[in-house]
N, C-alpha and C positions, 0 to 999 in steps of 0.2 A: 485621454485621461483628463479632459477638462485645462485647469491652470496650470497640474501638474507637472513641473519642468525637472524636481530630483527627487528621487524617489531610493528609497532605504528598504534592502529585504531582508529579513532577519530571522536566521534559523536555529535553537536550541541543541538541536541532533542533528547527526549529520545519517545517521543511521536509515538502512532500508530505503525509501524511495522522498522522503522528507526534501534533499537535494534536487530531485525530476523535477516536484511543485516549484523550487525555485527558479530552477532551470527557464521551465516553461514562462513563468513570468518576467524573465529575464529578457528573454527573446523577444516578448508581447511588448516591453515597455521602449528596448533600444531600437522595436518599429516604428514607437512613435516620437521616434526622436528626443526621449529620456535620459537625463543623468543618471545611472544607477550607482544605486553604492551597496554592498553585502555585506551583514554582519555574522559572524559565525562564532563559535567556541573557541578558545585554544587548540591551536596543533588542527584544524579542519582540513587546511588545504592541503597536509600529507598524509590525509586519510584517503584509501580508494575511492569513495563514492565521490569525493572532493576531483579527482582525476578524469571521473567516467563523465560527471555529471555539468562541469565550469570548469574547468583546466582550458579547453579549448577557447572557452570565451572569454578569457582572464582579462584580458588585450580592453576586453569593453567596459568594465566596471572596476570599483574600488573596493579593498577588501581592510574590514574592520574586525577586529580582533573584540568580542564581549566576554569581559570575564563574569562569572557569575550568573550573566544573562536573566537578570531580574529586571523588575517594572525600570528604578530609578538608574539602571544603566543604561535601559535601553531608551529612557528620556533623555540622559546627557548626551549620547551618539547621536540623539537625532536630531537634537539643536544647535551640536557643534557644527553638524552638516548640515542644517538650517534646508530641511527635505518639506517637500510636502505631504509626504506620506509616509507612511511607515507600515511594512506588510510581515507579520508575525506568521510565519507557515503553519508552526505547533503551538498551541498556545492554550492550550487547557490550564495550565499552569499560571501562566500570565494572564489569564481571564479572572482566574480567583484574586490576586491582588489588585488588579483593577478596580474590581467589585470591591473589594476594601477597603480600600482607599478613596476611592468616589471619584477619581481624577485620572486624568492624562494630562501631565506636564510638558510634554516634548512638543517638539514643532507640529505645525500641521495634524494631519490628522491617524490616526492609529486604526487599523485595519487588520483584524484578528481573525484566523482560523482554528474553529471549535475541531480537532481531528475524531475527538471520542465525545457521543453529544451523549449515551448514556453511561452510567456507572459498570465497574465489570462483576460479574459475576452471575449466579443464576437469575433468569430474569421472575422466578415465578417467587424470588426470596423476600420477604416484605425488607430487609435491611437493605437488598440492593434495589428495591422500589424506592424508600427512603432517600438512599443519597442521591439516585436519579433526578428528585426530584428538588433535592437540597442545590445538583450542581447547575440545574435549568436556573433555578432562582438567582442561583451565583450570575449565571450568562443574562437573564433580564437585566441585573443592577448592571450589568459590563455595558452592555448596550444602552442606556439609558445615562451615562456618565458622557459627558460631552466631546466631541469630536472623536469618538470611540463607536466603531463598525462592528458590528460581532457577526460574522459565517460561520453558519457549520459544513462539515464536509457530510456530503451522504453518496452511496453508492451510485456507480453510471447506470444503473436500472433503475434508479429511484424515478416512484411518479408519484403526484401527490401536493399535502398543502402544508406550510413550516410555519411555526411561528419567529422561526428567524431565517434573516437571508440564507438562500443554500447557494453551496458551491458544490458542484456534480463532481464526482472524481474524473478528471480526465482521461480520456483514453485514446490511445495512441498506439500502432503498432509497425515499426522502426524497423521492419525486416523484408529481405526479398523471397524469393522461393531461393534462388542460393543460399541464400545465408538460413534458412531451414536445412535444404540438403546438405552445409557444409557445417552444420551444429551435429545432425544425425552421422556423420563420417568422422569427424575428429572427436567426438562424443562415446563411439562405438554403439550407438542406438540403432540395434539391431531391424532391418525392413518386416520381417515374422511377427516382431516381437509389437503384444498389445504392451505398451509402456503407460503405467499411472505417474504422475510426475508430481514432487512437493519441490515446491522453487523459493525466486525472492529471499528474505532475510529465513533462515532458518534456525528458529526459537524454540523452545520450549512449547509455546503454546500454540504450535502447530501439530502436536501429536503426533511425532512422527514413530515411537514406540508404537502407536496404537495400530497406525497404518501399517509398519512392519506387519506386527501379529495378524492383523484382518488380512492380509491378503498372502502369507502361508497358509492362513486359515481356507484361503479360498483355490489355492496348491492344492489343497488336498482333496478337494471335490472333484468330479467329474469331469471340470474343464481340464484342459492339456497343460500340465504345467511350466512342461520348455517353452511356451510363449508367453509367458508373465515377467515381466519388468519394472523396476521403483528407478526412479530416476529422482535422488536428491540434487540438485543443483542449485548455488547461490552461498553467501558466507553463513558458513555453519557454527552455531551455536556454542560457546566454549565448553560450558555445560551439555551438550549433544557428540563433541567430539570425539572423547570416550569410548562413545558407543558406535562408532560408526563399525566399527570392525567385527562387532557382534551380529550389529546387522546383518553386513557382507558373508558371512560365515551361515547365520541363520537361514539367509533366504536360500544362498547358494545349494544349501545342503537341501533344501527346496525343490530346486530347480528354476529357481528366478535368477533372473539377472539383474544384476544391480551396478548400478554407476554414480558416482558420486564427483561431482565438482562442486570442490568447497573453495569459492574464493568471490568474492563483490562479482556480478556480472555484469559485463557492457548494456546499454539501453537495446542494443542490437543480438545480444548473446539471450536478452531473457524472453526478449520478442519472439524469438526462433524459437526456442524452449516451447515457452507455448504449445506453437504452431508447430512442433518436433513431436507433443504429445498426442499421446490419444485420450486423454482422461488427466485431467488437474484436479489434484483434490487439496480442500482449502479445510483440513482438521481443525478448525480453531478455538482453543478454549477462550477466546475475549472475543466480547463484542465490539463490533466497527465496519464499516465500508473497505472490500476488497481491490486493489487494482488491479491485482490478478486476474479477478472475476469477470471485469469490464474486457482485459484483455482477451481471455478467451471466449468471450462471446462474440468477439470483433474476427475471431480466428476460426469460430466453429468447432472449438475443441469441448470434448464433452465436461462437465463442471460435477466432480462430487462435492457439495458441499457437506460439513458433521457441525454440531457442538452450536457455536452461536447461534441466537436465534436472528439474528439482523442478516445473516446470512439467510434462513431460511424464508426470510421477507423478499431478499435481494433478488432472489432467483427464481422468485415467481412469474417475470414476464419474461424468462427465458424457455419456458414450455419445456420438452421433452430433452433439454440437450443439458438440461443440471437435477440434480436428487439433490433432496436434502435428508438427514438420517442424522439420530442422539449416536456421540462418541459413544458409543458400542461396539465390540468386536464383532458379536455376531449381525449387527445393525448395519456397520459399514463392511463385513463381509458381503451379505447378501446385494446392497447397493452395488458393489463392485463386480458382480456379479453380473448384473441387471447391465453396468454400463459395457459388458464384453459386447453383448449385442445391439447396443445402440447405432451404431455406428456412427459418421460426423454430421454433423449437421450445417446447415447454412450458417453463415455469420448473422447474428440477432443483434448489433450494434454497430454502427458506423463510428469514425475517430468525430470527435466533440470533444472541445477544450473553451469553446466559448464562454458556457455558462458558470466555469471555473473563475477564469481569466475574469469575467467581469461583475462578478460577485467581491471576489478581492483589489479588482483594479478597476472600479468601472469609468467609461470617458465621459458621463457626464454630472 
C-alpha cells in the first residue's frame, strides 16, 4: 500500500454482507503490516454480522464509534487518527456530499465505494434514466475533488470498460464438502429433493411472495411434486416475517417442502447453502451486483435470475448454468421448470478478491 502505514475502514451499515468487504480488507492491510482502525455506527459490534464477520479479529484493530456517519465526521475521525487513508465500503451517500462540497478535509486520502452505480427502478423509465444519470455526474464531481478515489462495485462476471475505477465483487467460497453435508443434515434438506434456495439478507426486494406462488405454480404441472423444495435461509425481513407461516402452510399443502432459517449466517453456513442448493434464485426488484451470483458460479449451482436488468447483464458469461426471466409468475414458473433439467454444472468462476482489494487499497 505504498507510504500507507494507518489505515481507517469505515462502514455506514453493518447489514448483509457490507461487513465481508470489510473483513477482507482488514485482513489484506494487517498482511502488510498496517495500523488498522474501524469506524462503524452505534451499537455495531452487538450486532450479528459484527460477530460473524471481526469478533474474531478484534485483537488486530481499533474500533471507532461514528455517530451520524456523515462527510464531516468522518473528517474529524480521520485526523484525529492522523490515517493515511480512509476506506468508505457504502458510500453512495457520501459521494453525494463530497460532490457538494468540493472537498475532503480529513487526513490523507479518501477512498470511496460506489455499491449502486445506477439509480433503482425500471431501467426503460426516462425518470430513472434521469437520475442515473444525474448520480454518474454526482460521482465525476466525487472523483475529481482532490485526494478523493471514487470505485464502483460491479459484478464477479463483469467484463468490459468503466469510466471509473472498478472493484469486482469478490468471491470466495468458505466451505468444505463437510460443511455442505453438515448444512443438508441439520438443515433437513432432503437428498430427493430438487431444492430452489433465496438466502443472504432476506428483504423485500427479493420477491420471495413471487417465488412462493411460481413454484406451487409449477406443483401443479406434471413435474412430481413431493420433490420440490424453497429453502429461505439468512435474516429474514421484519416485514417478511409475518408471512413466513403462510408460506409454510401454502406450499406444504402443495407438496413442497419448505425450510426456513431465519437468523444472520456464518461466512461458512451460506457458502454451504449455496453449494447445498440446486438452483439460487436471486428475485430482485433493485438493481446492483450479486455476491450470491459470483458465489454460485464458483459452486456450480444453477442461478435463476428475475426482475433487475444488471442481473440479466451479469449472467451472461455464465452460459447455460443461470436464466434470466421479468418477475412474472408465469415467466419464473416456466424458468424453474427448465432449471429441473439442467442439472449442475462446472464451476464458471474461481475465488478472486484481488481486483477488489486493489481498487480500494492499491500498493502503489
Amino acid at each position: 500500500m505504498g507510504t500507507v502505514s494507518r489505515l481507517l475502514l469505515a462502514e455506514p451499515r453493518v447489514s448483509g454482507h457490507r461487513l465481508a468487504y470489510v473483513r477482507l480488507l482488514l485482513i489484506e492491510a494487517l498482511s502488510r503490516g498496517v495500523e488498522v482502525h474501524i469506524g462503524l455506527p452505534s451499537g455495531a459490534s452487538e450486532s450479528a454480522e459484527y460477530n460473524i464477520h471481526l469478533n474474531d479479529l478484534s485483537d488486530n484493530f481499533r474500533l471507532s464509534t461514528i455517530e451520524g456517519f456523515g462527510l464531516r465526521e468522518l473528517e474529524r475521525l480521520s485526523s484525529e487518527l492522523n490515517v493515511s487513508r480512509t476506506i468508505v465500503t457504502d458510500a453512495d451517500v457520501l459521494a453525494r456530499q463530497v460532490a457538494s462540497t468540493g472537498s475532503w478535509r480529513g487526513a490523507g486520502t479518501l477512498s470511496i465505494l460506489i455499491m449502486r452505480e445506477k439509480a433503482q427502478g425500471r431501467a426503460s423509465s426516462p425518470i430513472t434514466w434521469l437520475k442515473t444519470a444525474a448520480k454518474r455526474t454526482l460521482m465525476f464531481r466525487a472523483s475529481s475533488v482532490r485526494n478523493v478515489e471514487v470505485s464502483v462495485l460491479k459484478s464477479a462476471t463483469w467484463e468490459g470498460r468503466s469510466l471509473f475505477r472498478v472493484a469486482k465483487d469478490p468471491v470466495e467460497l468458505e466451505c468444505t464438502h463437510q460443511d455442505v453435508a453438515g448444512v443438508r443434515s441439520e438443515w433437513g434438506l432432503s437428498s430427493g429433493t430438487y431444492w430452489f434456495a433465496v438466502l443472504g439478507a432476506v428483504t423485500v426486494r427479493k420477491n420471495v411472495p413471487l417465488v412462493v406462488e411460481s413454484l406451487i405454480a409449477l406443483s401443479k404441472t406434471d413435474y412430481a411434486a413431493g420433490s420440490l423444495g424453497l429453502l429461505i435461509a439468512g435474516s429474514v425481513d421484519g416485514d417478511l416475517k409475518s408471512d413466513l407461516l403462510t408460506f409454510r402452510s401454502e406450499c406444504e399443502a402443495a407438496g413442497i417442502e419448505f425450510v426456513v432459517i431465519d437468523r444472520t449466517l456464518s461466512n461458512t453456513e451460506l457458502d454451504a447453502a449455496v453449494a447445498a442448493s440446486n438452483c439460487l434464485v436471486l428475485a430482485h426488484s433493485n438493481e446492483g451486483p450479486s455476491g450470491l451470483l459470483g458465489k454460485a458460479a464458483c459452486a456450480g449451482t444453477q442461478i435463476l435470475a428475475a426482475g433487475a436488468n444488471s442481473l440479466r447483464h451479469d449472467i451472461r458469461a455464465l452460459g447455460g448454468m443461470a436464466e434470466w426471466t421479468p418477475l412474472k409468475t408465469p415467466k419464473l414458473k416456466s424458468a424453474m421448470k427448465r432449471a429441473l433439467t439442467s442439472g449442475r454444472s462446472e464451476a464458471k468462476l474461481s475465488a478472486n478478491k484481488e481486483m477488489f482489494v486493489e481498487a480500494l487499497m492499491p500498493r502503489a
